[in-house]
Each structure stands twice: as structure tokens, then as C-alpha cells.
NUZA-701295 format. One record per atom (N, C-alpha, C, O): y, z, x; residue in one letter. Coordinates in steps of 0.02 Angstrom, whole numbers, padded with zeros to 5 digits, always signed. Each point is the difference from the previous one (the first is absolute). Layout:
# NUZA-701295
YZXa/...
# end
This chain:
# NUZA-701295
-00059+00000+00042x/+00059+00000-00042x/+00062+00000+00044x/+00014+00034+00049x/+00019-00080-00079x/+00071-00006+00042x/+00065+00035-00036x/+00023-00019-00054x/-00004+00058+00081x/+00065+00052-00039x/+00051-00030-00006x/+00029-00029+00046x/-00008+00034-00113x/+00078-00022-00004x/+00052+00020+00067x/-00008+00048+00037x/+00047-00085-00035x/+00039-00003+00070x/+00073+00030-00005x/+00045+00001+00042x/-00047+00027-00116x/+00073+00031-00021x/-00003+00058+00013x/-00052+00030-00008x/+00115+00004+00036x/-00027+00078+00033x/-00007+00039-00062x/+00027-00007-00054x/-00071+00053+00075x/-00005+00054-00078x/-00064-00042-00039x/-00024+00036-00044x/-00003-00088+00048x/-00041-00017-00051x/-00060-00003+00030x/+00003-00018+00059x/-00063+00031-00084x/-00074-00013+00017x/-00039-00028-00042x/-00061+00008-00008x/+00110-00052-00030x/-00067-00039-00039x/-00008-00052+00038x/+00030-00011+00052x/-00092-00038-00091x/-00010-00054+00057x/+00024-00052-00019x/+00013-00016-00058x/-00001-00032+00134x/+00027-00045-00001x/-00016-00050-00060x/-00025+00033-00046x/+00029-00100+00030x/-00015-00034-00029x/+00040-00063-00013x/-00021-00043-00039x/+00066+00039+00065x/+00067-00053+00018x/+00017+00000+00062x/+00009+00054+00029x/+00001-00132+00014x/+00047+00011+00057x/+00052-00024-00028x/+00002-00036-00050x/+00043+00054+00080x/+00054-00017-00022x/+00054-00052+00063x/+00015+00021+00056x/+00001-00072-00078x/+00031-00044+00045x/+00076+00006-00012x/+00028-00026-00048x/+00014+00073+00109x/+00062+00017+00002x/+00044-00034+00030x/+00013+00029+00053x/+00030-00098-00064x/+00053-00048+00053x/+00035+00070+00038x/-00008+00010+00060x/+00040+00026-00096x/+00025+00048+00064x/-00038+00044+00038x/+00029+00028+00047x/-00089-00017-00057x/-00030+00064+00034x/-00075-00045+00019x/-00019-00058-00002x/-00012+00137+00023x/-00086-00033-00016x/-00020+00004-00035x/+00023+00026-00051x/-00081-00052+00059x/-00038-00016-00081x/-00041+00101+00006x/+00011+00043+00043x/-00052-00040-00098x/-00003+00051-00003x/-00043+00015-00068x/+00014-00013-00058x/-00061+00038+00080x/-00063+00027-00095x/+00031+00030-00015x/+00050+00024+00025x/-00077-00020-00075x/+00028+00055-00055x/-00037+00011-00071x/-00033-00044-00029x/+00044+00110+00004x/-00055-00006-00079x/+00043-00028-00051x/+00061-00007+00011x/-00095-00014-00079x/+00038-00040-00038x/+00067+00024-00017x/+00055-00027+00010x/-00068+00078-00037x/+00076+00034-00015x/+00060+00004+00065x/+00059+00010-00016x/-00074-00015+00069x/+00061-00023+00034x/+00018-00060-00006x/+00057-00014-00018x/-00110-00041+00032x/-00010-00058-00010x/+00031-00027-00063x/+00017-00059+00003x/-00008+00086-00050x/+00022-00029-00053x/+00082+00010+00006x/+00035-00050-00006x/-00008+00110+00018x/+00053+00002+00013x/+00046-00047+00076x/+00045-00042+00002x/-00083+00072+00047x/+00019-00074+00064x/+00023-00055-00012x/+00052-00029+00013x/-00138+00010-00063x/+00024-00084+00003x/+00034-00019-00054x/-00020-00050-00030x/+00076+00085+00008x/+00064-00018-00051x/+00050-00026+00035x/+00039-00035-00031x/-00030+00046+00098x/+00040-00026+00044x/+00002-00067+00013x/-00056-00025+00006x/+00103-00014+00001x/+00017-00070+00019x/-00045+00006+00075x/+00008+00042+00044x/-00056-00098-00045x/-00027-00056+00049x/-00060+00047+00034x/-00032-00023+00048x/+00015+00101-00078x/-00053+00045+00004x/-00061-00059-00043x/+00009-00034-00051x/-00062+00041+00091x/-00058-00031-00038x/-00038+00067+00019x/+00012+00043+00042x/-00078-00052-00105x/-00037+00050+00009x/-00071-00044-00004x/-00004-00042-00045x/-00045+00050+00085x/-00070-00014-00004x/-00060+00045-00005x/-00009+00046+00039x/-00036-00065-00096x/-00052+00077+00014x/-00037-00017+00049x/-00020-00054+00020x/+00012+00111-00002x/-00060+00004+00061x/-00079-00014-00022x/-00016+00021-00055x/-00029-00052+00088x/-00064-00024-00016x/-00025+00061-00043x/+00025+00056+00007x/-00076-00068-00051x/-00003+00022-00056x/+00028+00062-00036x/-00026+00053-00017x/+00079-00075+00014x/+00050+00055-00048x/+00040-00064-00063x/+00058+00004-00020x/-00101-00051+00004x/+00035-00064-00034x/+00033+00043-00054x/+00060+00009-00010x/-00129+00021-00032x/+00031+00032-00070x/+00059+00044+00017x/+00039+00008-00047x/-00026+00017+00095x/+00055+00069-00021x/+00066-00030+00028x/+00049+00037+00003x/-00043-00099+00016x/+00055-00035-00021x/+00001-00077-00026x/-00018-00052+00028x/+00046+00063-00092x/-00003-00060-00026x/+00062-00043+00023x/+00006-00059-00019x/
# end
């Protein structure tokens, strides 16, 4: 299991997340959902985590 990468959180990863200003970076859905609201943020799930982001 790969840990969310947001400080304070331990759920698991399940998104990388592709950041133009920063690095890219996992994360569990619920960060993930909020992140990738940002202009030119893409989010990809990580190999089999399809369902927990649609």
C-alpha cells in the first residue's frame, strides 16, 4: 500500500496526480478530488484502483 502523500493523511494512495507547477504526487481520492479542480492539474488512477475514481 502506497500512502497518501498529503501530510497528516494515511489513507491510501489511489491517484497520481500530474502537477505543471510542482511534482507529481499520489494521493487518496478525497484529496484527489479536490487537487484536481485546479487548472491544468490532471489526475490518473493508479493500476487497479479504476473504480474509486471515476
Amino acid at each position: 500500500m502506497v500512502e497518501c502523500a498529503e501530510d497528516g493523511c494515511g489513507a491510501e494512495a489511489v491517484v497520481e496526480l500530474h502537477v505543471p507547477w510542482g511534482a507529481n504526487r499520489r494521493v487518496c481520492a478525497g484529496h484527489a478530488r479536490v487537487i484536481a479542480r485546479q487548472d491544468g492539474v490532471v489526475a490518473d488512477p493508479l493500476e487497479g484502483h479504476d473504480e474509486e475514481w471515476p
